[in-house]
N, C-alpha and C positions, 0 to 999 in steps of 0.2 A: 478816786480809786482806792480798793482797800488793800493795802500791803499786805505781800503773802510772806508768810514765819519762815526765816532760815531755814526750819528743820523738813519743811515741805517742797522745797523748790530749790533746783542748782542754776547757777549762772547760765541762759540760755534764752532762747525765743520759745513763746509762748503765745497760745489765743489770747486774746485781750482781756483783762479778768471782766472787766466795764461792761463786755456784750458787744463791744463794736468788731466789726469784720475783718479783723488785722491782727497780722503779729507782732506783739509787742516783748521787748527786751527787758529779761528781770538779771539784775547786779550780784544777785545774791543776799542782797538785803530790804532794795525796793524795787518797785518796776520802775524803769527809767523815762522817757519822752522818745525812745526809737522805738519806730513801729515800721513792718513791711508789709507791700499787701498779700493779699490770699493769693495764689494760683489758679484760677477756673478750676482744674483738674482736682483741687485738695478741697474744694470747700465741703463738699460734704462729711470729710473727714476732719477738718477744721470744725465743725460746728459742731460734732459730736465731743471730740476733746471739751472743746469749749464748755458744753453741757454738762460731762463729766467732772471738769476741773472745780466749775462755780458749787456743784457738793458737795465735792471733798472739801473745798477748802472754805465752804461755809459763806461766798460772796451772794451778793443778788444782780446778777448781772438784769440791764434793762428789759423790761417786756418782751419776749421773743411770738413772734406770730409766723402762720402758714408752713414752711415746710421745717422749719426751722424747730417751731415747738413740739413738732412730732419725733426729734430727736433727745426729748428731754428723757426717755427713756436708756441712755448711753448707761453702760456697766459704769460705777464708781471708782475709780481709781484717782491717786496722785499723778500725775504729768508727764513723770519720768519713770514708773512702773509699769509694764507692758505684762498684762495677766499669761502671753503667751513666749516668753523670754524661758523661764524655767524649760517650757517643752522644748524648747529649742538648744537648750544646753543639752539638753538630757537627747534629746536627736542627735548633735555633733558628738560625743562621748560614744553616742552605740554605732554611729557610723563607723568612726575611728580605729572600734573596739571588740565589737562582737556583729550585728546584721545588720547589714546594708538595706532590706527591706524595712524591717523593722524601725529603721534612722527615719526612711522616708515616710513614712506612717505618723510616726513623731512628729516630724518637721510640717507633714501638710496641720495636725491636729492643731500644734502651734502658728501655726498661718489663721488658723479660724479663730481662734483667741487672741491675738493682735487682731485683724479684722473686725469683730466684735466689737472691740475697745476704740474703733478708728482708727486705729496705727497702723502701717503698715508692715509685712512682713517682717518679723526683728532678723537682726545679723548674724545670730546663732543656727537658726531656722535656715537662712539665706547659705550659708556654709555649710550644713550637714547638705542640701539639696545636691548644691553642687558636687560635694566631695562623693554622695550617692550617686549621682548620676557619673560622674567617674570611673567611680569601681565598679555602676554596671555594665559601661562600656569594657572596659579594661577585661571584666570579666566574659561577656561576649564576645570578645573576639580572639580570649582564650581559646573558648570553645571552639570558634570556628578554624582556627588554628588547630587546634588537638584533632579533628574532625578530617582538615583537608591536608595538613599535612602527612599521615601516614600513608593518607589515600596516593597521593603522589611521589610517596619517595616507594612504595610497593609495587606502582604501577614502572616507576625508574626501575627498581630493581630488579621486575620481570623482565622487561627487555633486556637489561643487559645479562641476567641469566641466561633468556636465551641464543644472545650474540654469544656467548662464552660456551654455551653449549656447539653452537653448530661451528666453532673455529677449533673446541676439541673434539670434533666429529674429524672436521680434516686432518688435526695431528694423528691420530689415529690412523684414518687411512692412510697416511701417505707414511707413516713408521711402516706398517704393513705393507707396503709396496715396495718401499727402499728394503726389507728384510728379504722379501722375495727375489730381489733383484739381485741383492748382495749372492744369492744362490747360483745366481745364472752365472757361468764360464765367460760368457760377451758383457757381463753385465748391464743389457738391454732389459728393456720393462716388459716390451711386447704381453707374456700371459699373464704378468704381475699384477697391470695398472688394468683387468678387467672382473668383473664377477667370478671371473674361473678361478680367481686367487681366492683357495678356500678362508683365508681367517677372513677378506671382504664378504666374501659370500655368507661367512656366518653373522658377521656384525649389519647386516640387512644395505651392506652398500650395490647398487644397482649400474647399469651400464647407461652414460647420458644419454639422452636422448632430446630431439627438438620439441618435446611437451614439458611445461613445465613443471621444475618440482614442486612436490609436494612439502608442505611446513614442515621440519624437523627432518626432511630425507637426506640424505649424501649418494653423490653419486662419481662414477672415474671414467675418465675418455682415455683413453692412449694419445699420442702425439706420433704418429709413428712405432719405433721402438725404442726411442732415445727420449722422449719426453711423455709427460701427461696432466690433464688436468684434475683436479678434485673439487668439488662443488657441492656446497653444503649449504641448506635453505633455514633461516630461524623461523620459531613462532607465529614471530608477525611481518612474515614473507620479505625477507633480508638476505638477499645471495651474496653470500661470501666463498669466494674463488682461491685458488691456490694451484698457479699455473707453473710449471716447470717444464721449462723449454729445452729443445736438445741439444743446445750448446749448453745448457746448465746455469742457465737462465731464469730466476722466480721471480714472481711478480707476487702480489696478496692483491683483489681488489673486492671492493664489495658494491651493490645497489639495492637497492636507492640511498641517497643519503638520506638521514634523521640522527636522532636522537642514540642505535647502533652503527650506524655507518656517518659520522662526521666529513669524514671526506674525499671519501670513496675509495681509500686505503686500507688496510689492517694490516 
C-alpha cells in the first residue's frame, strides 16, 4: 500500500487506497490494518471516491473492470473536500440572513456537487434545507393566520354589534314608555307601551304580533295596563325580550342560544 502524505488526509475511514472494496482506517500518518465493509447502499458512492482519491493522491490502485471502470470518470478531489460544502455554507448564511428561496436554490445546487463528487449531501446544505423549510412553514401559516383571523373576529364582531344593537333598541323603547307613563296620573302604561305613543311611533317601533319579526325590528305588547313587553330581533334572527310584569316584575331573555345569546339571559 502507498502511504498517503499528512498534508492530504486527516485521521479517518477511507476507500482502500489498494482498490479493494473496504474501508480502510488512515492514522494520520499511515493507513492502518482496520478495514470495514462497504454497505450495499454506498458502493456506488464508494467506488467513485475510491476513483477520485487514487488521482488525486497519485496511487495505482489494482485493475478495475465492468461497472466499476466506468466510474473512473469521478470529479478529482482530495477525500475530505466536498466541491459542494462552499454552496452550502453560502445557503445556510442567506437562509439565516436575507431569502429563504434563494437558501433553498443554494442548498439543492450544492446537493448536486456533493452528488457529483459521490458524497452525499454535506451538513451545511442539510441545515439551510431544513432551517428553509421552517421559515417556509412558519411563514405560511402566518398567512393563513393574517387571512383567517380577521375574517373571524369581524364575523364575532358583527354579531355582537348586532346583539348590542337590538338590546339598545329596547332600552330605548322602554325609556320611552316609562316617560310616557311617568305622565299618566294612575301611572299605568295602558297608551304608552303601544305604537299610539308618538316618540314609538316615530322610532319605527310596531305593535307584536303572532308573525314573526322582522331582523333588526322592535316591537311593544302591553300587559294589561300595569305591565308590557318589548321585543327587539338582531341581524342574525336573535330575540331578545324585556318583559315587565305588573307586579314590577323584569325578566331579559333572549333565543336561540349561540354565540349573542349564551344562555338564554341578557
Amino acid at each position: 500500500m502507498t502511504p498517503a502524505p499528512d498534508t492530504r488526509l486527516r485521521p479517518g475511514w477511507y476507500p482502500d487506497p489498494d482498490g479493494d472494496e473496504e474501508y480502510r482506517y488512515f492514522d494520520g500518518a499511515d493507513w492502518t490494518d482496520r478495514t470495514a465493509p462497504v454497505p450495499a447502499a454506498r458502493r456506488a458512492k464508494f467506488i467513485a471516491q475510491q476513483n477520485a482519491m487514487a488521482r488525486t493522491m497519485g496511487t495505482t490502485p489494482s485493475a478495475r473492470t465492468g461497472a466499476r471502470a466506468t466510474l473512473r470518470s469521478a470529479p478529482s478531489y482530495t477525500v475530505e473536500e466536498d466541491p459542494g460544502k462552499n454552496l452550502g455554507i453560502a445557503a445556510l448564511i442567506v437562509c439565516l440572513s436575507v431569502s429563504t428561496i434563494i437558501a433553498l436554490i443554494l442548498a439543492r445546487m450544492s446537493r448536486t456537487r456533493s452528488n457529483e463528487a459521490g458524497l452525499e449531501r454535506n451538513g451545511f446544505a442539510k441545515a439551510a434545507l431544513i432551517v428553509g423549510m421552517i421559515r417556509l412553514i412558519i411563514i405560511a401559516l402566518a398567512i393563513v393566520f393574517a387571512v383567517l383571523i380577521p375574517t373571524l373576529s369581524s364575523d364575532g364582531g358583527s354579531k355582537r354589534a348586532g346583539s348590542v344593537a337590538a338590546r339598545a333598541a329596547i332600552k330605548e323603547a322602554v325609556n320611552n314608555i316609562e316617560t310616557c307613563a311617568a305622565t299618566n296620573k294612575d301611572g299605568t302604561y295602558g297608551a304608552c307601551a303601544t305604537p299610539r305613543n308618538a316618540a314609538l311611533r316615530n322610532a319605527g317601533v310596531t305593535r307584536c304580533a303572532g308573525s314573526a319579526l322582522a331582523a333588526g325590528a322592535t316591537c311593544v305588547l302591553p300587559i294589561g295596563t300595569g305591565g308590557y313587553v318589548v321585543k327587539s330581533m338582531s341581524p342574525d334572527d336573535v330575540a331578545f325580550v324585556e318583559r315587565h310584569g305588573p307586579g314590577g316584575t323584569l325578566t331579559k331573555t333572549c333565543a336561540p342560544t349561540g354565540p349573542e345569546c349564551e344562555t338564554g339571559n341578557w
